[in-house]
C-alpha positions as protocol buffer text, in pm:
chain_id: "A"
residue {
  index: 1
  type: UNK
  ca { x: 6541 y: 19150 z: 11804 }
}
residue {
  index: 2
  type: UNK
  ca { x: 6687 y: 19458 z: 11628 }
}
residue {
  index: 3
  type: UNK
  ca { x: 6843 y: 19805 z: 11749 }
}
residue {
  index: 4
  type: UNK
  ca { x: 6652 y: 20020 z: 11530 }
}
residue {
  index: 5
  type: UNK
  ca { x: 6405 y: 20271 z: 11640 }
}
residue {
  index: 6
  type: UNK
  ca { x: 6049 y: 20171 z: 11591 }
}
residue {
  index: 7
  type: UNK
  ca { x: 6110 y: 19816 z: 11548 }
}
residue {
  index: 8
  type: UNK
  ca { x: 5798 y: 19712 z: 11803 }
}
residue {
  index: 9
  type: UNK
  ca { x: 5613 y: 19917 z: 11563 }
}
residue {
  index: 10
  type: UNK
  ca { x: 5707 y: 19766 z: 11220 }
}
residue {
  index: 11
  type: UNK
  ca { x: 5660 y: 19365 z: 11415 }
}
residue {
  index: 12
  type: UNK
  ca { x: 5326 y: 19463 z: 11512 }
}
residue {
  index: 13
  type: UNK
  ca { x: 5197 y: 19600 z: 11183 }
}
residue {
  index: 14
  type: UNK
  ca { x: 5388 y: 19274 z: 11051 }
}
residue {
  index: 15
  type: UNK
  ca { x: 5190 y: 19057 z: 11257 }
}
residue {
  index: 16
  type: UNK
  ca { x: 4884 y: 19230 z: 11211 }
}
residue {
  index: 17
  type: UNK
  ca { x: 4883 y: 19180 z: 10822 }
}
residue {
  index: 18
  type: UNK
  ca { x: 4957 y: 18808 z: 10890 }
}
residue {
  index: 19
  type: UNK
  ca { x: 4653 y: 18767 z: 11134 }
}
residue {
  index: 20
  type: UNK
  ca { x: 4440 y: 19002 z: 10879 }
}
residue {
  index: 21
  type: UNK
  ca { x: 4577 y: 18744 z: 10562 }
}
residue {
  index: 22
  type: UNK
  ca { x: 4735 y: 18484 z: 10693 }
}
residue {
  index: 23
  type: UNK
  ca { x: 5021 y: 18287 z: 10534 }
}
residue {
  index: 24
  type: UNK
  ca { x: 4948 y: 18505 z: 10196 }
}
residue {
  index: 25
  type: UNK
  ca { x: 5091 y: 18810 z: 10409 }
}
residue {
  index: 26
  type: UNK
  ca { x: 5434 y: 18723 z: 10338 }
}
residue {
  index: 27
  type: UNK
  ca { x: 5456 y: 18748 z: 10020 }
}
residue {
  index: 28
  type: UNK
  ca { x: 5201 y: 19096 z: 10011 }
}
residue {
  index: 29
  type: UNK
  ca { x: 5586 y: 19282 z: 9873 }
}
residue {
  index: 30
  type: UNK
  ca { x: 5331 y: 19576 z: 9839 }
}
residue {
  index: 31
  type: UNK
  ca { x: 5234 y: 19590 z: 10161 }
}
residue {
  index: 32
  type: UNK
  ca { x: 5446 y: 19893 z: 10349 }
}
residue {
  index: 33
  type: UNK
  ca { x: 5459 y: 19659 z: 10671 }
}
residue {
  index: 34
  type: UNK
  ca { x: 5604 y: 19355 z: 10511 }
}
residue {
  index: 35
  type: UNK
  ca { x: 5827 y: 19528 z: 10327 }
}
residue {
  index: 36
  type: UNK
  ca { x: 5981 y: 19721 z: 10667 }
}
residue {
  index: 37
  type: UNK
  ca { x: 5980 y: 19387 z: 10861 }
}
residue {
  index: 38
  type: UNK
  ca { x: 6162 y: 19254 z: 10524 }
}
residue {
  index: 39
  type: UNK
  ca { x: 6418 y: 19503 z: 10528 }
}
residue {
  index: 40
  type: UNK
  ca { x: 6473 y: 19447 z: 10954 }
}
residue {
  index: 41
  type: UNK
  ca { x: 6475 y: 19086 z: 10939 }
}
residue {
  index: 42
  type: UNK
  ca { x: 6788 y: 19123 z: 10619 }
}
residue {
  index: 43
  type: UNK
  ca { x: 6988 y: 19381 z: 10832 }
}
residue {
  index: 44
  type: UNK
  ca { x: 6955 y: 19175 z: 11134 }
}
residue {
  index: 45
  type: UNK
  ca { x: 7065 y: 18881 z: 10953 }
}
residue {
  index: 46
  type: UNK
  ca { x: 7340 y: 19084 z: 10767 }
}
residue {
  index: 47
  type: UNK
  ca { x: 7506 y: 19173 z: 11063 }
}
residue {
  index: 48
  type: UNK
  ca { x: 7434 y: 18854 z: 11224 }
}
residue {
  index: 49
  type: UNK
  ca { x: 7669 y: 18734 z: 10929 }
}
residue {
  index: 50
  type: UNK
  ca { x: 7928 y: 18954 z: 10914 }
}
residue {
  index: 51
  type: UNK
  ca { x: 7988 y: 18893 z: 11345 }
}
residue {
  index: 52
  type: UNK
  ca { x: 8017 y: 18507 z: 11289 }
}
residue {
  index: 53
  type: UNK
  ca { x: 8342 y: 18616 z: 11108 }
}
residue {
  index: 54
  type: UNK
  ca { x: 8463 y: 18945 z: 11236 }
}
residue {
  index: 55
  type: UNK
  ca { x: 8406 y: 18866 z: 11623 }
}
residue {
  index: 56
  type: UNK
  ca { x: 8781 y: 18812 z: 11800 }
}
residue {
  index: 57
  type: UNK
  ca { x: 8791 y: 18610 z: 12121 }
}
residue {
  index: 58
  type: UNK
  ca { x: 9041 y: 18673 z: 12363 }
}
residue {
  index: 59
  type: UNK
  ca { x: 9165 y: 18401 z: 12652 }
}
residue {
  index: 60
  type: UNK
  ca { x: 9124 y: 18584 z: 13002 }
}
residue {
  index: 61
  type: UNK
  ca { x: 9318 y: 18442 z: 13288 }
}
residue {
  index: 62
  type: UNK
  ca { x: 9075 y: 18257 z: 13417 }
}
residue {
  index: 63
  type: UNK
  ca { x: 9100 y: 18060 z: 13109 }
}
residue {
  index: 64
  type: UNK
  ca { x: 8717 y: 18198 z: 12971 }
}
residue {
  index: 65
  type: UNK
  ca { x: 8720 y: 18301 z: 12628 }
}
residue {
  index: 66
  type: UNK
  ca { x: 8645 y: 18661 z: 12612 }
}
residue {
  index: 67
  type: UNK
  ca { x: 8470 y: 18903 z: 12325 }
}
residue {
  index: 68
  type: UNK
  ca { x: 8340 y: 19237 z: 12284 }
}
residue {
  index: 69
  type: UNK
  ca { x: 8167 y: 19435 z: 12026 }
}
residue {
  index: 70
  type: UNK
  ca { x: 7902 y: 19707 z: 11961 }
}
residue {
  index: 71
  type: UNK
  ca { x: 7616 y: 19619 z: 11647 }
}
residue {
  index: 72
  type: UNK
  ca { x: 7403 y: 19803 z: 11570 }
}
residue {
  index: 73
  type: UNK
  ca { x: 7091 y: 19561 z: 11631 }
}
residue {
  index: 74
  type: UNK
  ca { x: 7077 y: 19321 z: 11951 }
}
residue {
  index: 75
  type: UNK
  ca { x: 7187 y: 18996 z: 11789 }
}
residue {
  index: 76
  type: UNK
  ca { x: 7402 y: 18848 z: 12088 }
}
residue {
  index: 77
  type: UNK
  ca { x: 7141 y: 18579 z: 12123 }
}
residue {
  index: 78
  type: UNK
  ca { x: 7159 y: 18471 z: 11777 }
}
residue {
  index: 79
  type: UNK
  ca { x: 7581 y: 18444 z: 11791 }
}
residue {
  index: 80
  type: UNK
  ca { x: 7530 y: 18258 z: 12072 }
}
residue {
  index: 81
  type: UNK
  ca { x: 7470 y: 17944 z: 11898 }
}
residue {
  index: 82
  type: UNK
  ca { x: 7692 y: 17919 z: 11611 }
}
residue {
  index: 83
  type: UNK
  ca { x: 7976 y: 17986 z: 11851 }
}
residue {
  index: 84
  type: UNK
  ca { x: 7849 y: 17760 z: 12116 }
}
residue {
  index: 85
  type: UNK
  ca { x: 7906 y: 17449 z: 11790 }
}
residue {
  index: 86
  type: UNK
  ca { x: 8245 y: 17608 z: 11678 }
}
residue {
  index: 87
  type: UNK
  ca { x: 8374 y: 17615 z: 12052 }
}
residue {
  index: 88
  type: UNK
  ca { x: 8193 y: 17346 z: 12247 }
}
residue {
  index: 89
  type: UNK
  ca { x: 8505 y: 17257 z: 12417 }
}
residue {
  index: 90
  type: UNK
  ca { x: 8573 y: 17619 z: 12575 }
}
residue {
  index: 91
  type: UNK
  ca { x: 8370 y: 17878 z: 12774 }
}
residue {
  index: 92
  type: UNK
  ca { x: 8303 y: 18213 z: 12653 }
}
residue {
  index: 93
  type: UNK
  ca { x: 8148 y: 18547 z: 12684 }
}
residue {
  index: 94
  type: UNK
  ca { x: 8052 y: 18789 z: 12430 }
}
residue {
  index: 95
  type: UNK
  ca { x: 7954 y: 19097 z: 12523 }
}
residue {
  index: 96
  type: UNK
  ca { x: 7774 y: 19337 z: 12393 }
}
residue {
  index: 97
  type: UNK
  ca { x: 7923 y: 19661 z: 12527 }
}
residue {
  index: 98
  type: UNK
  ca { x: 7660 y: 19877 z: 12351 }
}
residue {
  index: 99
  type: UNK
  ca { x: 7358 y: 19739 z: 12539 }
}
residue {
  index: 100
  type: UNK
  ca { x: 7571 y: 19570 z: 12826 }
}
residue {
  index: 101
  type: UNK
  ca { x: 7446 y: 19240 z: 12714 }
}
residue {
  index: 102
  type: UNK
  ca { x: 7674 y: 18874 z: 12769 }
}
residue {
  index: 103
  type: UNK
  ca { x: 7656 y: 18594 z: 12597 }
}
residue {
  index: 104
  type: UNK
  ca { x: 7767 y: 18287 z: 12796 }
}
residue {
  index: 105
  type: UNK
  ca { x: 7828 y: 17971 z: 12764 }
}
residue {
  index: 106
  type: UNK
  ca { x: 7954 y: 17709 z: 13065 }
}
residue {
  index: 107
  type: UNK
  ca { x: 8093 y: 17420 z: 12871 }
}
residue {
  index: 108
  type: UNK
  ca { x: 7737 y: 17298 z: 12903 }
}
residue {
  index: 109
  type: UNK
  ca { x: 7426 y: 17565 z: 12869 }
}
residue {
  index: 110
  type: UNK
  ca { x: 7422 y: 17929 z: 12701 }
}
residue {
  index: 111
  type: UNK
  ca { x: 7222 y: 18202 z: 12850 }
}
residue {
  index: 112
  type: UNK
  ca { x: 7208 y: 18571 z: 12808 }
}
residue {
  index: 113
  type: UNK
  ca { x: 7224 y: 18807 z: 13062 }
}
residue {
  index: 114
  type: UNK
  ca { x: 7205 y: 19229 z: 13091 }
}
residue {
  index: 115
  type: UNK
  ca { x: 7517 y: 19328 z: 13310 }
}
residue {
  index: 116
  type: UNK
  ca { x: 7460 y: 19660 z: 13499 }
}
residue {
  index: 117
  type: UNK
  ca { x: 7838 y: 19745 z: 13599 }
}
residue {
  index: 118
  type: UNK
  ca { x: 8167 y: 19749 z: 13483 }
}
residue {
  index: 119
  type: UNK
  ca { x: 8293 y: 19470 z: 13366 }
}
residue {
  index: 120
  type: UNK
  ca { x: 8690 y: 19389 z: 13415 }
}
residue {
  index: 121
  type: UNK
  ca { x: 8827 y: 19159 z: 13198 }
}
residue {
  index: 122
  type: UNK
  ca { x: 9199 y: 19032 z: 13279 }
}
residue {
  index: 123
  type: UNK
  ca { x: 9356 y: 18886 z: 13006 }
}
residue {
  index: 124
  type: UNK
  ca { x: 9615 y: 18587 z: 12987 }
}
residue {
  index: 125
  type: UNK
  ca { x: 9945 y: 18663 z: 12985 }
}
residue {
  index: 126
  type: UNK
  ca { x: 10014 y: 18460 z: 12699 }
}
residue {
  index: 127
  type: UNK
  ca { x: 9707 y: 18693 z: 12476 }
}
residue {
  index: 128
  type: UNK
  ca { x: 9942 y: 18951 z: 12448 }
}
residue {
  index: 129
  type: UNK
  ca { x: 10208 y: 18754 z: 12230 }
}
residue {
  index: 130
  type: UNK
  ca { x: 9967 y: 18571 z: 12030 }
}
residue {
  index: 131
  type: UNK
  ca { x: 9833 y: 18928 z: 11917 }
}
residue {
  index: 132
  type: UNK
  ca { x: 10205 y: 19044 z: 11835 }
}
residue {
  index: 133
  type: UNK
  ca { x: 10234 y: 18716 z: 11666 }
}
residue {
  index: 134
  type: UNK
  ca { x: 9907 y: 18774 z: 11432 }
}
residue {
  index: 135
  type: UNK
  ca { x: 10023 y: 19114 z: 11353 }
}
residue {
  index: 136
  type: UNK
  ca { x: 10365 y: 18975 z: 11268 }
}
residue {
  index: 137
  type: UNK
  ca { x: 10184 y: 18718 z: 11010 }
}
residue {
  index: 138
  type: UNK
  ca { x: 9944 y: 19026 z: 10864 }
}
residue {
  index: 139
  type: UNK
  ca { x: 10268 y: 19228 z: 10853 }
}
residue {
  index: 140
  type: UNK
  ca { x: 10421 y: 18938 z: 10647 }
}
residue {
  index: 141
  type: UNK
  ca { x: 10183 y: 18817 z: 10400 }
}
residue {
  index: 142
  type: UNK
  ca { x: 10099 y: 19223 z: 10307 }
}
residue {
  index: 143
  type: UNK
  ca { x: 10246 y: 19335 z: 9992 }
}
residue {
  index: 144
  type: UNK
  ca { x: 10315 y: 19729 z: 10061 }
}
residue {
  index: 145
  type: UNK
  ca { x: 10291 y: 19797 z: 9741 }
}
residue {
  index: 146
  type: UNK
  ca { x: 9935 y: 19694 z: 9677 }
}
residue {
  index: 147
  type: UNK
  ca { x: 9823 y: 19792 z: 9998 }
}
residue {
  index: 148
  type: UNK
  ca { x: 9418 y: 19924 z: 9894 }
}
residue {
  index: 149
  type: UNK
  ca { x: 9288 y: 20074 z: 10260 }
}
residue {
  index: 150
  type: UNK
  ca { x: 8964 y: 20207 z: 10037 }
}
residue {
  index: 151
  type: UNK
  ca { x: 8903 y: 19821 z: 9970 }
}
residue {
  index: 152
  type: UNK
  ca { x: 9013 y: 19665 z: 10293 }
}
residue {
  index: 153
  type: UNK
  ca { x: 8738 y: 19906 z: 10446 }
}
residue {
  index: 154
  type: UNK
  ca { x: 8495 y: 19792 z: 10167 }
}
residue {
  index: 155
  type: UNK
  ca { x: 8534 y: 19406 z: 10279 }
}
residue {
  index: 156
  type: UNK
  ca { x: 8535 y: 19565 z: 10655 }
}
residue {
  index: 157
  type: UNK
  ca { x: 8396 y: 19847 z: 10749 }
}
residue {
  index: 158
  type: UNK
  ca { x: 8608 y: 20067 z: 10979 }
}
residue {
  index: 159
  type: UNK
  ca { x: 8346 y: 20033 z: 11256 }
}
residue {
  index: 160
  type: UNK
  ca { x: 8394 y: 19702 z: 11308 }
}
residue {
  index: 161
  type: UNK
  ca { x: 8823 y: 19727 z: 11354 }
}
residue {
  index: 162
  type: UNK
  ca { x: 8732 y: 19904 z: 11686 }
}
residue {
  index: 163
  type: UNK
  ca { x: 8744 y: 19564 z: 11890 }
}
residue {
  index: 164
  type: UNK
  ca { x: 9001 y: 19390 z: 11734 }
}
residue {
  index: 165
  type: UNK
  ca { x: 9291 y: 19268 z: 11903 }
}
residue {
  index: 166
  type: UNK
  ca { x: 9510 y: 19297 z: 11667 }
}
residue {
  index: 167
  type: UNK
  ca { x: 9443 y: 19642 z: 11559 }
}
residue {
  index: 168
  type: UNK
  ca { x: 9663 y: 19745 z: 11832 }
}
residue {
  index: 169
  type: UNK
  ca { x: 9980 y: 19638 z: 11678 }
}
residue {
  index: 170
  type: UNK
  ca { x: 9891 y: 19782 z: 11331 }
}
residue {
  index: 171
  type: UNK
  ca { x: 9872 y: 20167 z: 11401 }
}
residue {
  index: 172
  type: UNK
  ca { x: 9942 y: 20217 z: 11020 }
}
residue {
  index: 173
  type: UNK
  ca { x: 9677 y: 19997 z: 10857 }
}
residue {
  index: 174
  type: UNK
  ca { x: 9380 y: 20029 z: 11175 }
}
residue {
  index: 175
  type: UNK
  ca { x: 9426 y: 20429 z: 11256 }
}
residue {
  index: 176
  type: UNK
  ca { x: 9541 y: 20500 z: 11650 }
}
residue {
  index: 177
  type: UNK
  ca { x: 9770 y: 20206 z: 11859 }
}
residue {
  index: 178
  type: UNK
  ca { x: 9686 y: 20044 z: 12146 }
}
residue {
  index: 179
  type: UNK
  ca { x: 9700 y: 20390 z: 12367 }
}
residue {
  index: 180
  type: UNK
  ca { x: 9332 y: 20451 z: 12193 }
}
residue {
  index: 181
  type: UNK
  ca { x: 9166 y: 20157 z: 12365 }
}
């Protein structure tokens, strides 16, 4: 379920303690191989978190709800249904641009899928304005003077600013425009 390196390793020495001790295992906070499956399981759940709120959807013209982003462990499958309750009424995509994983859901059923080419995404025409408009508000509601980029970047780290839409219109408080996407 995660994107680090050795992860197969660290389940199966997990699993192994549990069929060795059963139920006891997990709470063995000695044990090297329940405290590495621990620390996976919190940083998989972490950035689970921290997606449910920093994931942007975009309309596309075919009227599918469209998002991308790159995490650093394969969680698309566990977005999938807190997004699928927030917006039961509309079809979406996430994609996971790192692994070339979707996320879909039909109005009706979710499924993931790998996706071995390209994808092109067309947006609506109206995404464009509704971005301008967002940056407008941000633009608004910002006090210049107290501007703090060290803790805006503490709340949200840089990495994830990459795929948001409205970083485009912000060159000042994001880093590059729109020409960097």
């Amino acid at each position: 379920c995660a994107g680090l390196a050795g992860r197969g390793d660290i389940a199966f020495g997990y699993v192994r303690e549990l069929l060795r001790h059963g139920r006891d295992a997990r709470d063995m906070l000695a044990c090297p191989a329940v405290i590495d499956f621990r620390e996976l399981v919190q940083k998989v759940n972490l950035e689970v978190h921290r997606f449910k709120g920093f994931l942007r959807f975009q309309e596309t013209a075919a009227g599918v709800f469209y998002a991308r982003y790159e995490p650093d462990q394969d969680i698309t499958a566990l977005l999938l249904p807190r997004f699928r309750a927030r917006y039961n009424n509309e079809k979406f995509l996430i994609h996971d641009i790192r692994r070339n994983v979707l996320g879909i859901y039909d109005g009706k059923n979710t499924y993931t899928r790998g996706y071995d080419k390209e994808l092109k995404v067309y947006l609506a025409e109206t995404e464009e304005s509704f971005q301008r408009m967002f940056a407008l508000y941000y633009r608004s509601v910002n006090i210049e003077a107290r501007k703090n980029l060290r803790q805006m970047f503490s709340y949200m780290p840089r990495r994830y600013h990459k795929h948001l839409p409205e970083r485009a219109f912000h060159p000042s408080d994001f880093g590059k425009g729109p020409e960097s996407r």
